[in-house]
C-alpha positions, -999 to 999 in steps of 0.1 A, spaced: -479 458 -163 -470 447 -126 -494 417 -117 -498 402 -79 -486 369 -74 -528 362 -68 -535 374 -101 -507 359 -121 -525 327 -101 -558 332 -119 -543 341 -151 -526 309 -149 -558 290 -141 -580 307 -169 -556 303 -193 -552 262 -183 -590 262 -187 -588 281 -221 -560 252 -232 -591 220 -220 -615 237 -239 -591 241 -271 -585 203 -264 -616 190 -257 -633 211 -291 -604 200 -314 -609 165 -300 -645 163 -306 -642 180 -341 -614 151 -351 -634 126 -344 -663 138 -362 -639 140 -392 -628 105 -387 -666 94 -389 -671 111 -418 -641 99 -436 -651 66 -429 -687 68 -436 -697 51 -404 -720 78 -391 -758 73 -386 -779 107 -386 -779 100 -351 -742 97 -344 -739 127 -363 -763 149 -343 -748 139 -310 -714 149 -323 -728 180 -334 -740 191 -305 -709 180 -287 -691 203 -310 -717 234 -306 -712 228 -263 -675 224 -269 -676 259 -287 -696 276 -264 -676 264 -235 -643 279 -254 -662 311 -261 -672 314 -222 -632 305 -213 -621 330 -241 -646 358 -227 -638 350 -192 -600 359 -199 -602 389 -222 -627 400 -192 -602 398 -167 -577 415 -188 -604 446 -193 -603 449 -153 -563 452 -146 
């Protein structure tokens, strides 16, 4: 498989994205798990950081889905 300096490039770039998304879910799921541990979560803290976790996720999917797409079109 011969790739283009252009589209080694873009694979470069999704895959960085891919890498923030990892991050930024893994982050958000630690810090959940440190309110947890440490009982200091209201019902309100808890929903927030659930949702921040569902966004996170569906960001990753779209970066995941947005590589294995490109790799469908070489």
């Amino acid at each position: 498989m011969n790739l283009s300096v252009k589209q080694l490039k873009f694979r470069s770039e999704q895959i960085f994205r891919l890498n923030h998304e990892i991050r930024k879910y893994l982050t958000n799921a630690v810090s959940l798990c440190e309110l947890l541990e440490g009982n200091e979560i209201s019902d309100v803290d808890f929903d927030r950081f659930k949702c921040l976790l569902l966004k996170s996720l569906q960001d990753l999917d779209s970066a995941l889905y947005m590589l294995d797409d490109s790799e469908q079109c070489e």
